[in-house]
Each structure stands twice: as C-alpha cells, then as structure tokens.
C-alpha positions in Angstrom: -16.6 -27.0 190.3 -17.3 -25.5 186.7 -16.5 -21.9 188.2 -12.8 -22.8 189.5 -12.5 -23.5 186.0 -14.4 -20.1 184.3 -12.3 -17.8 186.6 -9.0 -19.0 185.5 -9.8 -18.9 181.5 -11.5 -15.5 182.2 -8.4 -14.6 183.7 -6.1 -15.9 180.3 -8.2 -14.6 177.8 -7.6 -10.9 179.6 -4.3 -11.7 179.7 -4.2 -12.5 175.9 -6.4 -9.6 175.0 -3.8 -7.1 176.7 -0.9 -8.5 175.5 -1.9 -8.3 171.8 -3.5 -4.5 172.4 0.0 -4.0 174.5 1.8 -5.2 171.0 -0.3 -3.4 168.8 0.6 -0.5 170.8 4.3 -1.4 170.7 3.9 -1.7 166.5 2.5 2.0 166.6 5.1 3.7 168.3 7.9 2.0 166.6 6.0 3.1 163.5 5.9 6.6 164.6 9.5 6.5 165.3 10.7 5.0 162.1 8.6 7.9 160.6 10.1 10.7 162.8 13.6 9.0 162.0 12.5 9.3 158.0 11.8 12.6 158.7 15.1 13.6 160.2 17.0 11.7 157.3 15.2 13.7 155.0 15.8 16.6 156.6 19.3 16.1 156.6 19.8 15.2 153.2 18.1 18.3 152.8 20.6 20.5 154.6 23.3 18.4 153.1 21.6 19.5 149.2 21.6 23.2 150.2 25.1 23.3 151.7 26.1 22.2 148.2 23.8 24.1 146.2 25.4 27.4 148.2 28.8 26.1 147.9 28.5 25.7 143.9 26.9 29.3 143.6 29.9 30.5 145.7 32.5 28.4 142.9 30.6 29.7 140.0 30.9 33.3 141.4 34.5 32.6 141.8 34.7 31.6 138.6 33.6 34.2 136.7 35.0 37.0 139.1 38.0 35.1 137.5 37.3 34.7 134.3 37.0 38.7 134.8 40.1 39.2 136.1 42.0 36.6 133.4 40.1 38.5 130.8 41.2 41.9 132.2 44.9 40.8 131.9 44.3 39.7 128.3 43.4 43.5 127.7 44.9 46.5 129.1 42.5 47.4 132.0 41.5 50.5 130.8 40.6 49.2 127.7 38.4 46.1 129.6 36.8 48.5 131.8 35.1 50.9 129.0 34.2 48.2 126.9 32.5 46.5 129.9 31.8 49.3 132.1 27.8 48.6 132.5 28.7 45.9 134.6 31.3 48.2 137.1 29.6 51.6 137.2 25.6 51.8 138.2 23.4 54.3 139.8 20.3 54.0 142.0 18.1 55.8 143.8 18.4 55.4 148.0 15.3 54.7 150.1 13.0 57.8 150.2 9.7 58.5 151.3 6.7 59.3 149.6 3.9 61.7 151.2 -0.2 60.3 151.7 -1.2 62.3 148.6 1.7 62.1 146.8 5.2 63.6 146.9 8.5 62.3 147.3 11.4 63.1 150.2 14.5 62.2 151.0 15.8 61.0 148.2 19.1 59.9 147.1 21.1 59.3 144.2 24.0 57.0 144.3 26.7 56.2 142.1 28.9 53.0 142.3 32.3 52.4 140.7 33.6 49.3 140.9 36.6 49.9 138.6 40.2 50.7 139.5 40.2 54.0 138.3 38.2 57.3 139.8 36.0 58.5 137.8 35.2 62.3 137.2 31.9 62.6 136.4 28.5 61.1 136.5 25.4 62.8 134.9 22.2 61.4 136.0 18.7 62.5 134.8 16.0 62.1 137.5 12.1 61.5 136.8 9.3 62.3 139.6 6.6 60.6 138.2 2.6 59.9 139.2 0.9 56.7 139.8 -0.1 56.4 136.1 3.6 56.4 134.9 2.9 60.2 133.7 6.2 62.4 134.5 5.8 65.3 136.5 9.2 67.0 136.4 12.7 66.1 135.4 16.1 67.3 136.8 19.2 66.7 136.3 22.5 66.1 138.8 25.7 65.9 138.2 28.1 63.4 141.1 31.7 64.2 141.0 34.7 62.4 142.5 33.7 59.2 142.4 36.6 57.3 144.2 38.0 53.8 142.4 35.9 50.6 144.1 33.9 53.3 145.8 30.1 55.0 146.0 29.3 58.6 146.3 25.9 60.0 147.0 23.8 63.3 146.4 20.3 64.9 148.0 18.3 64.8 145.5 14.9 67.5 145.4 11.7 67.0 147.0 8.8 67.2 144.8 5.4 68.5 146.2 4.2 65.1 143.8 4.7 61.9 142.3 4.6 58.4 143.9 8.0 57.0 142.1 11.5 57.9 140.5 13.1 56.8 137.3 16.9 57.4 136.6 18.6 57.4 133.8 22.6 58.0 133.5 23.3 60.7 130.8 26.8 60.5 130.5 30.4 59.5 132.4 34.3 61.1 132.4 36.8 59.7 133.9 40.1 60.8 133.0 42.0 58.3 134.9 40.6 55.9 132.4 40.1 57.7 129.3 36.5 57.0 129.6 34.1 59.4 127.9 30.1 58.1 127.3 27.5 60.3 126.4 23.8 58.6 126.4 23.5 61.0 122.8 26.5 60.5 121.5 26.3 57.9 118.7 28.8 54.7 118.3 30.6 54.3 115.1 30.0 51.2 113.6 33.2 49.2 114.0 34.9 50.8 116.5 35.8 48.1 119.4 36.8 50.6 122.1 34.6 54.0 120.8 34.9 56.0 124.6 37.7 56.7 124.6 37.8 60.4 125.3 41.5 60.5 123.1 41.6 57.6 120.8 44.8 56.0 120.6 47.3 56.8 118.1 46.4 54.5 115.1 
C-alpha cells in the first residue's frame, strides 16, 4: 500500500525539480537576450554618435572653407592668396621606390595650386639622403605652368643611394597674381603684402 503512495510523490517531486531547472533555464536566455538587446542599443547609439561626429567635421569644414571665401572678398583675391598662400600652393614628393642597399627610383615631384590664378614657376630643392639623415646629393628642379586649382608633376633623378627625400620649395612666380617668393629673399618688417613682384603704387 505504501508504494502506490512513493510512486506518485516520486513522480511530483520530478515534476517540480524540472519545472524549476525548466525556469531557471527560461531566466537564462531571457537574460542573454536582454544582454544581446543592450548590446544592439549600444551599438546603435554608437552609429548614431559617429554619424554626428562626421556630420559636425563636415559643418566645421564648411565653415571655414567659408570663412575663406568671406575673407577673400574682404580683400582683393590676389592680395588674400599671397598673404596666405602656404595654405593653397604645396609640393610633395610621389610614391617612389627605394633599392635593397639603398637608392631611390621613380620619383616624383608634384606641385599643387589651389588658387585661382596659374602660376609660372615653382623652384624645388630636392635632398637624397641616407638612413642616418646624412645628405648624399642635392638637386634642384624647376615645374612650370602650373594651371589655377590644378597639379603638375616632374621625374625626378634616380640616385645609385639614399633611403629617403626631403623637399624644400625655393621660390614661386606667378604673374597672374603678382606673386613673387624667394626662400632667401628677406621680408621687410611691416610690409603686409611684401610678394608682390610690382608693389602697388603707394
């Protein structure tokens, strides 16, 4: 008689025992889920904070491509450009390659104008230098006809050595925009627009 009784409470307390394993399990994977939904929220926000972070680069760019412009209209262009002109003309070298024991190929000198005028001129001093910074040989090129809001390029020498280039600009004409600089030539103290290559009437 007792074991019509054991079988049936055996029976229960399996029952009980999966059901709380069952919801233990249950509590797990909701767990897991709110953490993957945490995740993806985060995530989000994330894109969300980037989007806006590239948007506000993009308005302060605007902004001072602007300010640039206003600034520009303030001052006859001419006048804006050669005071400011580091920031429109540069030069660089182009990728070249350098040889297992030293040496230097295909290499490039470029010159970028990113004014409205053309420019005339653009002397550029070149350096082939060794692994320890020591120059090997200099040369000098000369890039002509640069066109306004263009680039124009030159073949530079080989050199039999050296790991590395340094350039250095030496001096700019441009007629177009009365722009003479000379890396020698000094500035006079004073002077707000001293490149001109013919100073205005006074």
């Amino acid at each position: 008689m007792k074991r019509n009784y054991i079988y049936p409470l055996i029976i229960f307390l399996l029952i009980i025992i999966f059901s709380l394993a069952w919801c233990g399990q249950q509590r797990h994977v909701r767990g897991i889920l709110s953490e993957n939904q945490r995740l993806w929220n985060e995530n989000r926000d994330l894109r969300k904070s980037l989007e806006q972070s590239g948007q506000v680069s993009q308005q302060i760019d605007d902004r001072r491509e602007t300010q640039q412009r206003t600034a520009a209209n303030f001052i006859e262009r001419r006048t804006y450009y050669r005071r400011n002109w580091q920031q429109f003309i540069t030069v660089n070298a182009g990728d070249y390659r350098t040889g297992f024991f030293g040496g230097i190929r295909d290499l490039s000198i470029a010159v970028r104008n990113q004014t409205e005028y053309p420019i005339d001129n653009v002397v550029v001093q070149v350096q082939y230098m060794r692994n320890n910074n020591e120059v090997f040989k200099t040369e000098q090129y000369t890039i002509s006809n640069i066109p306004e809001k263009g680039t124009r390029s030159v073949a530079a020498s080989n050199s039999r050595k050296g790991s590395k280039v340094s350039i250095k600009l030496l001096g700019i004409t441009s007629q177009a925009m009365n722009f003479c600089w000379s890396a020698g030539k000094p500035v006079p103290a004073g002077d707000p627009d001293p490149f001109q290559c013919v100073p205005a009437a006074r």
